[in-house]
C-alpha positions, 0 to 999 in steps of 0.5 A, a space after each residue: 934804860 940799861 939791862 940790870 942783872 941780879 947778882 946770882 944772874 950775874 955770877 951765872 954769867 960770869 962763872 963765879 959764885 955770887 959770894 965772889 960776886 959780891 967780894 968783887 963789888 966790895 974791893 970795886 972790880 964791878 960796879 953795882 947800882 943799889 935799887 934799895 935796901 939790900 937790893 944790888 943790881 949789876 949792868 949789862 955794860 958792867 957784865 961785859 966788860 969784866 968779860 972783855 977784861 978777863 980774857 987773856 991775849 992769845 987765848 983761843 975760845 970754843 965756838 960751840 962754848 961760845 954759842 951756849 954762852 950766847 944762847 944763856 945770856 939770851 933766855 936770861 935776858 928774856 926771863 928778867 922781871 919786867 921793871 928791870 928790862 930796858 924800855 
């Protein structure tokens, strides 16, 4: 089972704001999975690969931004109830 994101851990990750979030959702440049009424929840994969996405060519990343980015994404993965957590 894949690793689902509420949308306000999503925008954390993506660095937007979760209004952003849910505009992109809208005009479909991220897929989400409705869990119920008013309940949305974006994949891991999804998060990814808008990140994959986003970067530009040539664009040289700070090893040390990146290690936080991996250290958040971490501890958010273990903070996730537990229903929404892989198998």
């Amino acid at each position: 089972m894949p690793l689902y994101y509420t949308i306000a851990e999503a925008a954390e990750l993506l660095r937007l704001t979760q209004n952003t979030v849910r505009e992109y959702i809208k005009r479909g440049l991220l897929s989400a999975v409705n869990f119920g009424i008013r309940k949305q929840r974006i994949a891991h994969e999804e998060v990814d690969r808008y990140n994959r996405e986003r970067r530009k060519p040539g664009n040289t990343t700070n090893r040390k931004q990146s290690d936080a980015r991996v250290k958040t994404i971490r501890s958010m993965e273990k903070s996730i109830h537990p229903r929404y957590a892989p198998k």
